[in-house]
N, C-alpha and C positions, 0 to 999 in steps of 0.2 A: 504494500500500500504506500501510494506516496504521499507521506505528511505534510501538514501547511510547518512552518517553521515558526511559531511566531517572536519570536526573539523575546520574550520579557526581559523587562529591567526597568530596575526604580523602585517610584512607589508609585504603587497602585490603589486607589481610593477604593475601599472597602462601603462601599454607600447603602444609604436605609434605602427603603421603596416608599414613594412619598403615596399618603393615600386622600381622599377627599375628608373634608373637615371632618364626617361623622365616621368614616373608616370604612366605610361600606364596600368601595369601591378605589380602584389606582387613580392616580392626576398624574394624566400622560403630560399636561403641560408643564406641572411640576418634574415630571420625569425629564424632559429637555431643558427646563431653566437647568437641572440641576448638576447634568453634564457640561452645559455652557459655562459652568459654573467652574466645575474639575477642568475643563480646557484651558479654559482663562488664568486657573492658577497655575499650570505649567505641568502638574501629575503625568504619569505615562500613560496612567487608564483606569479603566471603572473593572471594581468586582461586585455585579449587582446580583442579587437573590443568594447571598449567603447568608449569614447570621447577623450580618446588621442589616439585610435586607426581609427580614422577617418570614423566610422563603417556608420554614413549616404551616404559616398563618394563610398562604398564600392556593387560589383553586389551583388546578389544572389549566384552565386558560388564564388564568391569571398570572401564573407563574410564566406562559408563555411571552405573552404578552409583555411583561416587564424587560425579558430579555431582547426581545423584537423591538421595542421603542428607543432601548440603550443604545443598540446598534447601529439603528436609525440614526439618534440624536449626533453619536459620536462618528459618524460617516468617516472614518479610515480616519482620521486625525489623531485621537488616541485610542491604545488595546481597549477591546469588549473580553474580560475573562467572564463568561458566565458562570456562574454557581449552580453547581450539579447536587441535589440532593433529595433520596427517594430511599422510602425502605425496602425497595425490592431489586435486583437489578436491571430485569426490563424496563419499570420504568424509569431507571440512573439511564439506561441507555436508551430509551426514547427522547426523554427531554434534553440528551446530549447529542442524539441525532437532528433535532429540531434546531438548539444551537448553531449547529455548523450549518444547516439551513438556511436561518437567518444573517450569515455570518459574520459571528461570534469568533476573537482571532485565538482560544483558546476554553479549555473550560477546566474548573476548579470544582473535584469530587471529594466528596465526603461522602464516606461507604455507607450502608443502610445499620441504623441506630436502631437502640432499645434493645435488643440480643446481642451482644459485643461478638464480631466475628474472630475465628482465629485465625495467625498469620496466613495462615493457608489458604483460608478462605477469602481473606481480604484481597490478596495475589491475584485468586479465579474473576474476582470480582472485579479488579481493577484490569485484566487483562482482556476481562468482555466486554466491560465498555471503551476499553480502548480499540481493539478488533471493529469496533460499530462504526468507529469514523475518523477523519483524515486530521483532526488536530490533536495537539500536544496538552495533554493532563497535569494540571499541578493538582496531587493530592491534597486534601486538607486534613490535616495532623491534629487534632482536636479532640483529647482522650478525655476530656473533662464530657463530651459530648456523647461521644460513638465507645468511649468504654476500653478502646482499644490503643494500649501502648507500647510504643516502638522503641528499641532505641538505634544508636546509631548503627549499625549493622544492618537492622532491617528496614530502616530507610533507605540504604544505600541499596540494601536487594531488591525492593521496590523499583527503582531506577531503572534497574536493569532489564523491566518488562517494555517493550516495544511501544512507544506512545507517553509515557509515563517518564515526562524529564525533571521537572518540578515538583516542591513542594514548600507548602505554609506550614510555617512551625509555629503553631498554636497549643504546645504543648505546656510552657514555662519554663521547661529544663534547658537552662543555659547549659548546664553542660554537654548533654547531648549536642544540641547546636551546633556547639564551638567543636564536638569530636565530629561531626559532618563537615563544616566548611575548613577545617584543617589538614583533614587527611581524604574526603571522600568527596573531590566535588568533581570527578572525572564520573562518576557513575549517577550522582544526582545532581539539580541545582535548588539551592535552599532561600526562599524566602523569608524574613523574620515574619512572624504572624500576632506575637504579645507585645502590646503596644507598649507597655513598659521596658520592654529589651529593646526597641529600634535602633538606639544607639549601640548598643553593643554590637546589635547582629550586622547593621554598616559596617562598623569600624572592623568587624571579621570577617569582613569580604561577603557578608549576603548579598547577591544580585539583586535584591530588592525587598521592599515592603510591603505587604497587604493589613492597611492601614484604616482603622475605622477612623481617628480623628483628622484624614487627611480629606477625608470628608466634612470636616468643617473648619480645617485649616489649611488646602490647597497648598496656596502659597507658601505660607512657610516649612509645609513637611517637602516639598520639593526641593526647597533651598536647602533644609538640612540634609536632605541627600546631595545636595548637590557637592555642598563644604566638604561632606565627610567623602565619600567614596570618590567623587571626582579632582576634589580640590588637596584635598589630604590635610586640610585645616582643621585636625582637630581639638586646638583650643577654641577658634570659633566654634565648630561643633559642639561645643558642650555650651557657647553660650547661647544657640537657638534652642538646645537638647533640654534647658532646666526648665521654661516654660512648654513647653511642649509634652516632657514628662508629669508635670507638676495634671497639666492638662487629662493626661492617657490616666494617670493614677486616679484621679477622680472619676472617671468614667468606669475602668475594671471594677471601681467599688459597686458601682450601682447596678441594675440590670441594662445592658450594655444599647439594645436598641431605644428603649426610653431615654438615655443619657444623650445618646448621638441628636434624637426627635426636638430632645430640650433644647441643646447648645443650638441647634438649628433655628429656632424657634426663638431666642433669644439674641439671635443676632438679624434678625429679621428677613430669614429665608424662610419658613417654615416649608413641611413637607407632611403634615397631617398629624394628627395622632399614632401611637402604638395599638396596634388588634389585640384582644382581649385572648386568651387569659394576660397578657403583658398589662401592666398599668404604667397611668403616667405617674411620674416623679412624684415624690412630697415634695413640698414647699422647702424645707433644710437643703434636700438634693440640688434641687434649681438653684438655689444660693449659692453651692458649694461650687457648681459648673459654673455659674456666674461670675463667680469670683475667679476660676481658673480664665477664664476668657479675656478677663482684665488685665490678669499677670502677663496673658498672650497678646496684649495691645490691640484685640480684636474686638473690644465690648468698651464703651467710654467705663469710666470711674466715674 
């Protein structure tokens, strides 16, 4: 089969799915401000319908539809990684055949959740849906979610399946991390995925970020990759990295899609409420985002 290539690198905004005031339904128009939005700060590209894109909450055409209007909106200008997520594998590889469809320059799986697979099975798993279609898989490494954890070795064995060059490290284990992109990145390529590590996983060579507050900080998660990994300045790096941190840490505290809907909302882009079971913020939370907003010179004092 011959694969699309898509070259990831950078950060890639990890974005919510904006929905209509009362949740009912998606805001396609919201859905293109909000890309115009990721282009204009400079990102390499949108990952819509993951976890901050609320893609469990989401129908069957709805789910499509989200990643169809993404693609649209970002017409080849920056990467479309769709977020791949199903409890079954058929349908992981329908709505990843659908992706490339529309096309989408990659897509981002997370294996089917609630029964944690084993290594073996996650393998078969990600080997059928790669066998479905022409682009390139970054796994998404999320054991807090799907149950299921790796370390460095089986990362690297994953790589190894035909399709499957990437992956988001949404695990926490700096260490594993740092034993992938030190010794193993001929067989895989590692994204940081824990908003809290981005600096670290820059400064160790991760080819990039899949970044939920670069969704509401564009511009400056772009520059600080640009410092660190490009520039190799990293004393400025750590002076864009302390707000920016300060920022990611207050969001890992809360539940992560209501946090992203707040900050959004507070700086006067809004993109709808959170779908139930999710709620919105307390009042404390919105303060506490507020207040990191300000430190990031993005919200007046």
């Amino acid at each position: 089969m011959t694969r699309k290539n898509a070259n990831l690198g950078g950060v890639l905004a990890a974005i919510p799915t904006p929905f209509t005031a009362d949740g009912a339904s998606i805001d396609p128009e919201a859905i293109r401000a909000q890309v115009e939005r990721m282009v204009a700060g400079g990102v390499a590209g949108v990952v819509p319908t993951g976890t901050s894109g609320e893609f469990t909450s989401l129908t069957p055409k709805e789910y499509r539809e989200v990643i169809r209007l993404n693609v649209e909106a970002a017409a080849g200008r920056i990467k479309v990684v769709a977020g791949i997520g199903h409890t079954s594998t058929a349908g992981a590889v329908d709505l990843a055949c659908y992706a490339e469809e529309v096309g989408a320059d990659a897509v981002m799986v997370v294996p089917p959740f609630y029964d944690p697979l084993s290594f073996e099975a996650l393998k078969a798993f990600l080997a059928t849906v790669a066998d479905s279609i022409g682009l390139q898989i970054m796994y998404y490494n999320v054991p807090s979610a799907t149950g299921i954890a790796l370390d460095a070795d089986q990362l690297a064995e994953i790589g190894d399946i035909d399709g499957v060059d990437y992956f988001k490290d949404t695990s926490g284990d700096a260490v594993s991390l740092t034993d992938v992109l030190t010794s193993r990145t001929d067989r895989i390529t590692a994204f940081n995925g824990w908003d809290t590590l981005t600096f670290l996983g820059i400064a160790l060579g991760a080819k990039g970020s899949v970044w939920g507050v670069a969704s509401v900080a564009p511009a400056q998660a772009a520059e600080l990759f640009r410092v660190i990994a490009e520039e190799k300045d990293l004393d400025r790096g750590r002076e864009l990295w302390a707000p920016l941190w300060n920022l990611s840490s207050v969001l890992e505290s809360v539940n992560y899609p209501a946090g992203l809907k707040a900050a959004l909302e507070l700086l006067g882009t809004p993109v709808g409420p959170v779908r139930e079971p999710l709620l919105p913020l307390a009042d404390a939370d919105r303060e506490r985002i507020a207040d990191a907003l300000r430190t990031l010179g993005a919200l007046a004092v």
